[in-house]
matplotlib code that plots the C-alpha trace (Angstrom):
import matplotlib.pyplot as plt

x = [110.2, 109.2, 110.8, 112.1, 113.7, 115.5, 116.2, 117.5, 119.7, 121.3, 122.0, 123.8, 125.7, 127.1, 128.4, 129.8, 131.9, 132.7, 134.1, 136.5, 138.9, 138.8, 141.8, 141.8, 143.1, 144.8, 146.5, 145.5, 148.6, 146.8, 144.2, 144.1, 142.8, 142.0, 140.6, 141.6, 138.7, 140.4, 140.7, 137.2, 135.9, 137.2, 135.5, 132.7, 129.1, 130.7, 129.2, 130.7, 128.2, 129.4, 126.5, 125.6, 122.5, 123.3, 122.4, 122.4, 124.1, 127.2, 128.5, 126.9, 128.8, 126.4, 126.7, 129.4, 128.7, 131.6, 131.9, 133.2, 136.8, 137.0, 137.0, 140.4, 140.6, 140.7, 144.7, 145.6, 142.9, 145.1, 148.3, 148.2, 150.2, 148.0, 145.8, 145.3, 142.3, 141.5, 138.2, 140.4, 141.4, 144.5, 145.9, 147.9, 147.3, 150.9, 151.5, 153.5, 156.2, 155.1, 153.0, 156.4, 158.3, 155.7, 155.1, 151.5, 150.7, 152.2, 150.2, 147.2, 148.0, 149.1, 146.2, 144.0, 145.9, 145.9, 142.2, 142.5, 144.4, 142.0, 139.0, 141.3, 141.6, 138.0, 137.4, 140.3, 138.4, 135.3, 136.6, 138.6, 135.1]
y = [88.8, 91.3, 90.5, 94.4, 94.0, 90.7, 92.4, 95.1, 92.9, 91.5, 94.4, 95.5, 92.6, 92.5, 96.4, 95.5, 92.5, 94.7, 97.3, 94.6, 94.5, 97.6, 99.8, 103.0, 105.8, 108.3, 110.8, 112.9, 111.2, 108.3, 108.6, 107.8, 111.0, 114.3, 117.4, 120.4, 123.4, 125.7, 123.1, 121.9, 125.5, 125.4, 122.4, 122.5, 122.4, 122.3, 124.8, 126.2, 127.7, 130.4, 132.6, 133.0, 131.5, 128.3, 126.1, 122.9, 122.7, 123.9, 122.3, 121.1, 118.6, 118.2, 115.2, 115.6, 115.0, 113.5, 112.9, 109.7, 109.7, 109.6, 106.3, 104.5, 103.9, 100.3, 99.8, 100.6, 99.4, 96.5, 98.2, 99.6, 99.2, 96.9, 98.3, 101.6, 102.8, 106.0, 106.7, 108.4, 111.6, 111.8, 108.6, 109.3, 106.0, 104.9, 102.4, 99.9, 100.0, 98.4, 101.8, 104.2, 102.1, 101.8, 105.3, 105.1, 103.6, 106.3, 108.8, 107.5, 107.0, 110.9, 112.0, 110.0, 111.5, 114.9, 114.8, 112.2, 115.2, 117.8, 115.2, 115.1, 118.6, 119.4, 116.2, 116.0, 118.4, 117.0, 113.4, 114.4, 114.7]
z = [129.4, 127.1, 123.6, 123.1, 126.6, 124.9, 121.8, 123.5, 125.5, 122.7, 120.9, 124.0, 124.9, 121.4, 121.1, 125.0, 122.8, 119.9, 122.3, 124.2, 120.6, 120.3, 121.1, 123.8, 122.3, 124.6, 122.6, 119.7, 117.8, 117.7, 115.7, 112.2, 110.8, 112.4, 111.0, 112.7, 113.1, 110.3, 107.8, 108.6, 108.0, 104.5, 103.6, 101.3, 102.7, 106.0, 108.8, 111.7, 113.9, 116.4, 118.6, 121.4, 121.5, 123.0, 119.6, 119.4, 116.5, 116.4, 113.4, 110.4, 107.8, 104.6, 102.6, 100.4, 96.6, 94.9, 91.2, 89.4, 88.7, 84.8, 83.3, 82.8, 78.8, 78.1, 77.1, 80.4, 82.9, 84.2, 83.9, 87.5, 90.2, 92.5, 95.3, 92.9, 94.1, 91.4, 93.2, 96.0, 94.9, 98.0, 96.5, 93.3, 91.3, 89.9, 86.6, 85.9, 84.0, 80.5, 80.4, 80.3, 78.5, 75.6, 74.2, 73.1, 76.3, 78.5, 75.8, 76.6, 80.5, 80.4, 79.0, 81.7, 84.4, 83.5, 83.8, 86.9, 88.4, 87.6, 89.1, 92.1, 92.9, 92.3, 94.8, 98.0, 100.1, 99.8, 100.5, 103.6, 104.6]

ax = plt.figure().add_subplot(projection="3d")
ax.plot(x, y, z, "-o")
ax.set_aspect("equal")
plt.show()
């Protein structure tokens, strides 16, 4: 047998087993994220294309480019809550409590998410992406 042919085999046999744990979805509700044709129109570098000329394409999503969250200043980097993740910009990172009940902390914290905030709003539509 022809080794492609084996190769070939494999790869199928193993995307057959993959699909076997994976669950059939049969309503829209059941998805974890959808993105409705409007709100995908507003999205940046993202394409609708609607002629009559039979395209192929008939949307385009460019790569989205998003910047680096800005850098969490040293005093506070392990005083958030756990699972904080501030490079997603539709997840409000939280801190604990020692940074509002210590005033310079929550200064410093305040001034990181004011600019956290700002990243974030530049950055949600792309990331919905």
């Amino acid at each position: 047998m022809d080794t492609t042919i084996q190769v070939s085999k494999i790869f199928t046999y193993l995307r057959d087993i993959k699909k076997i744990n994976q669950k059939i979805i049969r309503h829209i509700d059941e998805y974890e994220k959808v993105i409705w044709l409007p709100e995908f129109m507003e999205a940046e570098g993202c394409k609708f294309i609607d002629d009559n000329d039979f395209s192929e394409d008939w949307i385009v999503v460019k790569k989205q480019i998003i910047e680096s969250p800005p850098a969490l200043p040293e005093k506070i980097v392990n005083l958030l809550e756990p699972y904080t993740d501030i490079k997603n910009p539709e997840r409000i990172p939280k801190c604990l409590d020692e940074v509002r009940n210590d005033p310079e902390l929550r200064k410093i914290w305040e001034s990181w998410f004011t600019s956290w905030n700002a990243w974030a709003t530049r950055n949600v539509k792309k990331f919905a992406l």
